[in-house]
N, C-alpha and C positions, 0 to 999 in steps of 0.2 A: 405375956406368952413365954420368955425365956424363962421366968420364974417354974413354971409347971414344966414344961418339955423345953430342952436348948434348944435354940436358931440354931440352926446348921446354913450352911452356903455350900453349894456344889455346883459344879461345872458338866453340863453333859457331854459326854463323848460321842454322841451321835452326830456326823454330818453328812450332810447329801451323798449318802454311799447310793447311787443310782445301780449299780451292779450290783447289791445285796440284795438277790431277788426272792422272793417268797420262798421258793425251791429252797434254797440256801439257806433261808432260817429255819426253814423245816427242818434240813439236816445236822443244823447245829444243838436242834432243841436233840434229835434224839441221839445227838454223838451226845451232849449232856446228860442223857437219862442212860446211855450204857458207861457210860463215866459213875454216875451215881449207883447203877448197877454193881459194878464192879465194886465199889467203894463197899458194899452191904454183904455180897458173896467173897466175895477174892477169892474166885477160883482160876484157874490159868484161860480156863475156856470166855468165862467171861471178861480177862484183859485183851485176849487175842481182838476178839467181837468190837471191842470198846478201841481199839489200836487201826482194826481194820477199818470202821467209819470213820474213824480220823482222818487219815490218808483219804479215805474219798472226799470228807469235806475237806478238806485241803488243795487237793486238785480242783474240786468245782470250782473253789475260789480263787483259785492262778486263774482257770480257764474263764471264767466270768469277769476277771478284770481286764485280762487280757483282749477279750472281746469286747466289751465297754471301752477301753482305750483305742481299738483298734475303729472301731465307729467312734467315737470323737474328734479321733485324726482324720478319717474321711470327711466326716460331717463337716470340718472347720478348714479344710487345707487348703482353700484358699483367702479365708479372715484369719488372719494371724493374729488381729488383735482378740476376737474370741477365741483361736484355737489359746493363747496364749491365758486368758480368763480362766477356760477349761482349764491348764494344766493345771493352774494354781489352785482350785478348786480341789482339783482331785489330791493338790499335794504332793506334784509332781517334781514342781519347778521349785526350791527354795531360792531367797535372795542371799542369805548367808551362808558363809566358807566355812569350813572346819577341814582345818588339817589334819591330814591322819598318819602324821609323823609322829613320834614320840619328841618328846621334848629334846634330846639329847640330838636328838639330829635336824631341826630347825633350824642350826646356824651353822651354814657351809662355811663358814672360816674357819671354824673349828676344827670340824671334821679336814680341811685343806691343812691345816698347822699340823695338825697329827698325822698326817702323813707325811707333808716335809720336817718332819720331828725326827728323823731320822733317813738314814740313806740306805742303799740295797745294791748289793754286787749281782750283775745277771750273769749266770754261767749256765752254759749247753749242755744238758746232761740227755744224751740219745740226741732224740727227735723233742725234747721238752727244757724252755724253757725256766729257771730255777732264780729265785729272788732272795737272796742270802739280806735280813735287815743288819744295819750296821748302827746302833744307838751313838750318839755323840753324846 
């Protein structure tokens, strides 16, 4: 078989999206067809058109998750251990941390050293405060 056509291997991305409801694919098919639309004309009228079912699919699907999440938590709130199944399901709850510091500021001693890396005279200027640094 790989001889005539390659094996390929793919991964679906489809998972129990229970809030992607028929509605919702409806309006993705035809945000996709005034997308294609637009792609064939390019006229301003048809990017408006193509812009504005966007935004409505866009909102259906805040609001459909939103409400799918919100009956979940009802449905589960008092099994913690399914409501907790749920989240992870939905891809709520990860187990892993990711910092969202840059690297540079990760290590408070650092950032602590640079500022005792030098010293600052306070002087009154009016009603404010003033920090003159003083490099050593």
């Amino acid at each position: 078989m790989g001889e005539i056509a390659p094996i390929k291997t793919w991964t679906s991305k489809r998972t129990n999206n229970s809030w992607f409801t028929t509605t919702i694919r409806s309006m993705v098919r035809l945000k996709n067809k005034m997308f294609n639309k637009f792609r064939k004309v390019k006229t301003p009228t048809a990017w408006t058109n193509y812009k504005n079912i966007k935004n409505e699919v866009t909102n259906a699907i805040h609001t459909e998750k939103r409400t799918h999440l919100e009956y979940v938590l009802k449905a589960h709130k008092k099994d913690s251990k399914m409501l907790w199944r749920k989240l992870i399901e939905l891809g709520i709850h990860k187990k892993t941390f990711h910092s969202i510091l840059p690297d540079k500021l990760n290590n408070p001693d650092k950032i602590n050293n640079f500022f005792w890396s030098f010293r600052a005279w306070k002087c009154l200027i009016g009603s404010w405060w003033i920090f003159i640094p003083i490099h050593y």
